[in-house]
TORDOLO-321376 format. One line per field, with one value per residue: residue number from 1; residue in three letters; x, y, z of N, C-alpha, C in turn. Coordinates in steps of 0.2 Angstrom, whole numbers. Example, Ala and Ser with C-alpha at 12.3 -4.5 7.8 and 13.67 -1.06 7.14 Angstrom:
<pts>
pos	(1 | 2);
code	(ala | ser);
n_east	(66 | 64);
n_north	(-28 | -11);
n_up	(39 | 35);
ca_east	(62 | 68);
ca_north	(-22 | -5);
ca_up	(39 | 36);
c_east	(66 | 64);
c_north	(-16 | 0);
c_up	(39 | 39);
</pts>
This chain:
<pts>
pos	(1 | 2 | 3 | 4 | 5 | 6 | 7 | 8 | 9 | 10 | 11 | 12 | 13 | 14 | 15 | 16 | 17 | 18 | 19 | 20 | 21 | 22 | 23 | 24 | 25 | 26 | 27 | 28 | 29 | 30 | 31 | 32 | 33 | 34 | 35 | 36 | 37 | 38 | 39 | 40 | 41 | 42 | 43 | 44 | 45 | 46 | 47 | 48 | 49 | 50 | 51 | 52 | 53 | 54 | 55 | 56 | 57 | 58 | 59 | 60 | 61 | 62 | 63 | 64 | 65 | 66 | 67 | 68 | 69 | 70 | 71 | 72 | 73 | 74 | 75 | 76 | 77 | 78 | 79 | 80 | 81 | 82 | 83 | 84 | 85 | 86 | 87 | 88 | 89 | 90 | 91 | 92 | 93 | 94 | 95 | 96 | 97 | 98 | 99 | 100 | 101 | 102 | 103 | 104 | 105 | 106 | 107 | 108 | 109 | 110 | 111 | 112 | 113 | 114 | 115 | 116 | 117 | 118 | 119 | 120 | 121 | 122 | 123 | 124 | 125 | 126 | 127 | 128 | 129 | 130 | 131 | 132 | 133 | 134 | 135 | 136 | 137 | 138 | 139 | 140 | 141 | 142 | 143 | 144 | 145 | 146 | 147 | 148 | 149 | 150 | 151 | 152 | 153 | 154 | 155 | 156 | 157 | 158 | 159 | 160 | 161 | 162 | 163 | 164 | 165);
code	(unk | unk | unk | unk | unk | unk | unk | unk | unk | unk | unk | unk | unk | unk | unk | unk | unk | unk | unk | unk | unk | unk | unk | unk | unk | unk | unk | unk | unk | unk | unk | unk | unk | unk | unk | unk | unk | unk | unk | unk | unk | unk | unk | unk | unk | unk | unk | unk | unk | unk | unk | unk | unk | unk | unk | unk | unk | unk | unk | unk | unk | unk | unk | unk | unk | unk | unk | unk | unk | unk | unk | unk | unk | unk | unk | unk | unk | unk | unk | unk | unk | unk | unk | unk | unk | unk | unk | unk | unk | unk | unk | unk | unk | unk | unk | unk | unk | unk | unk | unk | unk | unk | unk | unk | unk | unk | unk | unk | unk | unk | unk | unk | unk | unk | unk | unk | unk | unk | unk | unk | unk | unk | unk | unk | unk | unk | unk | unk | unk | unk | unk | unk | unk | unk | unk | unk | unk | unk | unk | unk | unk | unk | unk | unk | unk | unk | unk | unk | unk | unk | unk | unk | unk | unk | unk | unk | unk | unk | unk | unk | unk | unk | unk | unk | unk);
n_east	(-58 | -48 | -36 | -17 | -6 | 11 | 25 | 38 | 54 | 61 | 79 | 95 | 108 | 124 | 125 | 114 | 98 | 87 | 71 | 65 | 59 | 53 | 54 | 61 | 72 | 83 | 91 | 83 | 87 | 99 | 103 | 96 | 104 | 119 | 118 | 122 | 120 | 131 | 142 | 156 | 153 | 148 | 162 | 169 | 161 | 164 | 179 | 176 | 166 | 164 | 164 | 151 | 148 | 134 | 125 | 118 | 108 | 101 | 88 | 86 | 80 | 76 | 84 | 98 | 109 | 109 | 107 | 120 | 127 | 122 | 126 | 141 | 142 | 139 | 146 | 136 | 133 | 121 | 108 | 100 | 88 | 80 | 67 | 56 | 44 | 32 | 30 | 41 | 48 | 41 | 46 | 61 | 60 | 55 | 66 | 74 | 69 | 69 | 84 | 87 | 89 | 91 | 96 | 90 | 82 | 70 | 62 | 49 | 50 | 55 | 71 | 77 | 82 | 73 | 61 | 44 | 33 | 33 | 27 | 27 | 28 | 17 | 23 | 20 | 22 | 19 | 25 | 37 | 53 | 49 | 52 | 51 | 44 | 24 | 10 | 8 | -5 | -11 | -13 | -20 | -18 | -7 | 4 | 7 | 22 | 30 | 44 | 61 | 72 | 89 | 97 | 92 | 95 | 105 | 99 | 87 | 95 | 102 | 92 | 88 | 99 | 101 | 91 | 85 | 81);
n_north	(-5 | -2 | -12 | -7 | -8 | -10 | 0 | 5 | 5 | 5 | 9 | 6 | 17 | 19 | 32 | 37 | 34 | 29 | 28 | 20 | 14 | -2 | -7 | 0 | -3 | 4 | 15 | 11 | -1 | -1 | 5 | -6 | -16 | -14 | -2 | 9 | 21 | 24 | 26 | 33 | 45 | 52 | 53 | 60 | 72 | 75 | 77 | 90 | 100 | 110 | 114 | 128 | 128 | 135 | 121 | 117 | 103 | 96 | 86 | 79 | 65 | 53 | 57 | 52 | 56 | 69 | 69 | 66 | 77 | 86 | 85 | 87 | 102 | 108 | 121 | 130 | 131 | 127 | 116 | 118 | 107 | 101 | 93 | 85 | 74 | 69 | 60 | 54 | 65 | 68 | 56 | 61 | 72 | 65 | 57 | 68 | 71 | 59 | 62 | 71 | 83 | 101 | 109 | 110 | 114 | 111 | 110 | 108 | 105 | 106 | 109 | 118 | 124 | 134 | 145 | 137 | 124 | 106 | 91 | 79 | 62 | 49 | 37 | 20 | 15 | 2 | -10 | -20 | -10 | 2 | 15 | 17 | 24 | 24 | 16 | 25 | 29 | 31 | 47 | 55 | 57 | 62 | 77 | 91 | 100 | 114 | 124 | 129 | 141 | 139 | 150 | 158 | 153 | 156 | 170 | 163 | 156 | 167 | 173 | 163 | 161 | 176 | 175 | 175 | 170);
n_up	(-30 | -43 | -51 | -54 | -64 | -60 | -66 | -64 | -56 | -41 | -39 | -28 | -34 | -42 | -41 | -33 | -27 | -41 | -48 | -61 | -76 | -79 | -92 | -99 | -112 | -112 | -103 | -91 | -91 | -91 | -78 | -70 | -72 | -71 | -62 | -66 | -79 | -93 | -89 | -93 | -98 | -90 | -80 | -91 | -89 | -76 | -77 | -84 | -77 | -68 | -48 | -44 | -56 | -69 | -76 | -93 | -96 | -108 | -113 | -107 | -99 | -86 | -79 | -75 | -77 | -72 | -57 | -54 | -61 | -53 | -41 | -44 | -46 | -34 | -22 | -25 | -37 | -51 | -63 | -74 | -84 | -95 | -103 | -114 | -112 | -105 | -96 | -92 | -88 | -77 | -71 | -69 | -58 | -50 | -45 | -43 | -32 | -25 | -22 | -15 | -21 | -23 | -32 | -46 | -57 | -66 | -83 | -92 | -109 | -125 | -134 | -148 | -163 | -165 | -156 | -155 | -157 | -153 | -159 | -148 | -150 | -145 | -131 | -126 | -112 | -103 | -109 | -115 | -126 | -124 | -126 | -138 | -150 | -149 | -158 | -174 | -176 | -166 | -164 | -160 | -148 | -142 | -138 | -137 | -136 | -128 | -138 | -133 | -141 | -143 | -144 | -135 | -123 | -115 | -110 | -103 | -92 | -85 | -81 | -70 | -64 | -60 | -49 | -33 | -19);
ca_east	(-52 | -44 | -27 | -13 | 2 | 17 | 29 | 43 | 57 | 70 | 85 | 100 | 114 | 131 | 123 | 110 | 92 | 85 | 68 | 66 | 52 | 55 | 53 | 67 | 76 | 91 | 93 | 82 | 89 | 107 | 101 | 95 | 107 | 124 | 118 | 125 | 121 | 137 | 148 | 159 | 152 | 148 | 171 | 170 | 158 | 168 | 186 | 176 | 162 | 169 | 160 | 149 | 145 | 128 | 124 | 109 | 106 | 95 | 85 | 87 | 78 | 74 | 89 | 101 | 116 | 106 | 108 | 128 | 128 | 120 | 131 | 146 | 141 | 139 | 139 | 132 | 130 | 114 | 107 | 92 | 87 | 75 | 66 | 47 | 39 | 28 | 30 | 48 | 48 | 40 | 50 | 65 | 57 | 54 | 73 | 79 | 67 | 71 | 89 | 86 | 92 | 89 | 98 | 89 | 76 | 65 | 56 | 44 | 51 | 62 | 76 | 78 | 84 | 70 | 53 | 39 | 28 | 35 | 25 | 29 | 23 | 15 | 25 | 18 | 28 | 18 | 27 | 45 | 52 | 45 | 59 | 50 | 36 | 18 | 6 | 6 | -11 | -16 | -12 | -25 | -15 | 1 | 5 | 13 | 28 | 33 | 51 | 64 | 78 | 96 | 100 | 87 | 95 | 107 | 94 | 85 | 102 | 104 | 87 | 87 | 106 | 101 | 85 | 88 | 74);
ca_north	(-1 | -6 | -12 | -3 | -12 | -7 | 0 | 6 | 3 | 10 | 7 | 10 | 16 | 23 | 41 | 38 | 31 | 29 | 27 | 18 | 11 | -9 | -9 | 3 | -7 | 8 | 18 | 7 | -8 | 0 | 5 | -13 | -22 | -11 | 3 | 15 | 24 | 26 | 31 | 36 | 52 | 53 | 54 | 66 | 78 | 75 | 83 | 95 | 103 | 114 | 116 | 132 | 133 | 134 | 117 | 117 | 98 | 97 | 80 | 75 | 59 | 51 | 62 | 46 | 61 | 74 | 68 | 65 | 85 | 91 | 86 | 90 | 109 | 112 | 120 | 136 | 129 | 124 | 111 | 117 | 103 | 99 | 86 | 86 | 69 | 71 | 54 | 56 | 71 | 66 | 53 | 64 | 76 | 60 | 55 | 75 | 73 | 55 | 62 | 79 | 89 | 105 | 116 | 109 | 117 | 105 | 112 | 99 | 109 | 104 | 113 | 117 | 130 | 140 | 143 | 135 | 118 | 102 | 86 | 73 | 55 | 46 | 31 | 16 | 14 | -3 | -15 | -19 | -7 | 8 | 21 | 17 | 27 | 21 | 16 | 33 | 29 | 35 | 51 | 61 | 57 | 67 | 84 | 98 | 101 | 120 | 123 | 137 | 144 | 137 | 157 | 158 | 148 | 163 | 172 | 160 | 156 | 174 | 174 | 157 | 164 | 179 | 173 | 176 | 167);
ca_up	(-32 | -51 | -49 | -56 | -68 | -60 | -73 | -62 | -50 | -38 | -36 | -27 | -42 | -40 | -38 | -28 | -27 | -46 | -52 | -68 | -82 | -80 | -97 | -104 | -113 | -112 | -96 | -84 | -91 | -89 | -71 | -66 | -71 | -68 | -56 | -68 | -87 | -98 | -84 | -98 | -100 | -82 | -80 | -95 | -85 | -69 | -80 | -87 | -75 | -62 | -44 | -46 | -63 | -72 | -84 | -97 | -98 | -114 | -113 | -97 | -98 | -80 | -74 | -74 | -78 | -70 | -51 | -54 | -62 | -48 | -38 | -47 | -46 | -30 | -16 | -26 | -44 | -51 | -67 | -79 | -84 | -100 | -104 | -115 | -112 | -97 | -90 | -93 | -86 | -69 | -66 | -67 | -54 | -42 | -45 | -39 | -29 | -20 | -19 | -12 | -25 | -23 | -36 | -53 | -62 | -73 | -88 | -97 | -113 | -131 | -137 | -154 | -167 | -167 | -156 | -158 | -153 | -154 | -157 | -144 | -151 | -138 | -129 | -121 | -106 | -100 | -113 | -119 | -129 | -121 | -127 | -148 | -151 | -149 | -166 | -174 | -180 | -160 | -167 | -156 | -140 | -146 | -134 | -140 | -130 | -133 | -141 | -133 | -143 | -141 | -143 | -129 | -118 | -110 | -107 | -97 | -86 | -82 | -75 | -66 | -59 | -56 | -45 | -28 | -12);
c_east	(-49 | -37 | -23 | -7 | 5 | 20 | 37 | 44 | 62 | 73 | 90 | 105 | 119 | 130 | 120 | 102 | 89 | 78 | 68 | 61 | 57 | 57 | 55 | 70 | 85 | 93 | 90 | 86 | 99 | 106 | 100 | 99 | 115 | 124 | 120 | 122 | 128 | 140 | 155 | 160 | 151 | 157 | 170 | 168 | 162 | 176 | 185 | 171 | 163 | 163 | 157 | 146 | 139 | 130 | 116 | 112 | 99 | 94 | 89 | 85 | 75 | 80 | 96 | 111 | 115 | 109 | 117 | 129 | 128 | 125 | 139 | 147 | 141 | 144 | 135 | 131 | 123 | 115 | 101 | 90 | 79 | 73 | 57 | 43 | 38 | 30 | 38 | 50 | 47 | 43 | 58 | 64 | 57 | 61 | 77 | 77 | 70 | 79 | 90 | 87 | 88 | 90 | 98 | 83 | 77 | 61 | 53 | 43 | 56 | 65 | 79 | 83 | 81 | 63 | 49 | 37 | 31 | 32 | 28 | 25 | 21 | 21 | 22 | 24 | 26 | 21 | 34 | 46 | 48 | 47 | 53 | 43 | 29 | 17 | 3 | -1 | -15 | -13 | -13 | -21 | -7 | -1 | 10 | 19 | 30 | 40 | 55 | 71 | 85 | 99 | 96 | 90 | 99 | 105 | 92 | 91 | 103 | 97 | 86 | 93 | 104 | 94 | 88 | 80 | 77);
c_north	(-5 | -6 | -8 | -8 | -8 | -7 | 2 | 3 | 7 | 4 | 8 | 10 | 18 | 30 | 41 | 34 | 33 | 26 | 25 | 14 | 5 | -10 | -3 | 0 | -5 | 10 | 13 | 0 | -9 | -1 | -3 | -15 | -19 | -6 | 9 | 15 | 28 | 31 | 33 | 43 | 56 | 56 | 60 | 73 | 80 | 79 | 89 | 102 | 104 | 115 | 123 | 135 | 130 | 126 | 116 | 111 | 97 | 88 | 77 | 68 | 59 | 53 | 56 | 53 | 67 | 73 | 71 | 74 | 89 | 94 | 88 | 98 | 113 | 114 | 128 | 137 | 128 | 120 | 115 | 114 | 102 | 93 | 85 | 82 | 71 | 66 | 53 | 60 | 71 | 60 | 57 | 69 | 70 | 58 | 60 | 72 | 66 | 55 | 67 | 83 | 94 | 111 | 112 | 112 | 111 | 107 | 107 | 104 | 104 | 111 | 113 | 124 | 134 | 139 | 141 | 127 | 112 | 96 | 79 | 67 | 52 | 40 | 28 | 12 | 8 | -9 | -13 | -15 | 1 | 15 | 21 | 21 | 21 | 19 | 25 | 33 | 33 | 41 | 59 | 60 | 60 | 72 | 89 | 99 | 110 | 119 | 128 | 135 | 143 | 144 | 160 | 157 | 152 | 165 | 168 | 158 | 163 | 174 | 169 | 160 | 170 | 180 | 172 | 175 | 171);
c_up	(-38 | -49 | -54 | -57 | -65 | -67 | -70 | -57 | -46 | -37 | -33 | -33 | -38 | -40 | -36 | -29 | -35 | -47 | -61 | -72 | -81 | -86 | -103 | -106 | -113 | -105 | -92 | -87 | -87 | -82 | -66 | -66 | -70 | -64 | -59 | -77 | -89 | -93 | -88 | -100 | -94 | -81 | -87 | -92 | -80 | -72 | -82 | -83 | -68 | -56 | -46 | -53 | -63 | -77 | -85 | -99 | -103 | -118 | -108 | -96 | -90 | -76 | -71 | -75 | -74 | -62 | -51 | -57 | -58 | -44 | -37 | -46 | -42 | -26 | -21 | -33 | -46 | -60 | -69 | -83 | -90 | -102 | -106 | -114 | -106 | -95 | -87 | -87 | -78 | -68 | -64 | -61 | -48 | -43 | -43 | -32 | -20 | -18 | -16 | -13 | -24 | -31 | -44 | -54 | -68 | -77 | -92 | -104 | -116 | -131 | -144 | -158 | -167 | -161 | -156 | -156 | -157 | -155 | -155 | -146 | -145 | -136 | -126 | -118 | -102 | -104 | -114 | -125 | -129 | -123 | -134 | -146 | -153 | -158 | -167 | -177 | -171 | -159 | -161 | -147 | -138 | -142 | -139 | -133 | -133 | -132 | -135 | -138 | -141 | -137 | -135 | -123 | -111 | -104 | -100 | -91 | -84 | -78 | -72 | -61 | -56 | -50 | -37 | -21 | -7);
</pts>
């Protein structure tokens, strides 16, 4: 069996159990070494985001504000949550997931002005600096991410609210 370079870690943070790339030099590094990302805006959230409302979080990252909104919202709020890099993406989903969030919706989608397919550069997530885009000469390893509609985004919240299990 081939070994496998670890790239990530948990942690306990100030919201909860956090997954993180070792080799983020921004959020995981925030996360290692103070338990928290820009608790700054975190307290802005907390004056401004009322239990039970809807938030569109557009670029979520690894859900480092994500967790903290959740829980802000509840008990009958919910977090739609975007965010187009896959790997990104699934770590965010393992960070709901190892705090047992339930009331997020994660789309592995950009949000722009208009429509239409986004190219994601690649990142190499096994080295320092991981956040910078790869050598764009590996060109061929690029994904589309499709876009939604800012004016879109309503929409989508009326049919995510009005969804009933």
């Amino acid at each position: 069996m081939a070994s496998v370079d670890t790239i990530n870690r948990q942690k306990a943070c100030r919201h909860g159990q956090m997954l993180y790339n070792i080799y983020d030099n921004v959020i995981g590094r925030s996360l290692d070494l103070y338990g928290e990302y820009c608790e700054s805006e975190i307290e802005l959230f907390r004056q401004v985001i009322q239990p039970d409302s809807v938030v569109l979080e557009v670029g979520a990252n690894i859900g480092a504000h994500t967790v903290f909104l959740a829980r802000q919202v509840m008990p009958s709020g919910m977090v739609v949550a975007f965010e187009p890099q896959r790997i990104v993406y699934q770590t965010l989903c393992a960070n709901l997931a190892l705090n047992s969030i339930r009331n997020v919706f994660c789309l592995q989608q950009a949000v722009g002005a208009k429509r239409g397919s986004l190219v994601v550069p690649p990142l190499d997530y096994t080295r320092e600096k991981a956040c910078r885009y790869a050598d764009a000469a590996r060109e061929e390893t690029r994904h589309l991410s499709p876009s939604r509609e800012r004016d879109a985004l309503a929409a989508l919240t009326e049919l995510v609210v009005s969804r009933h299990d």
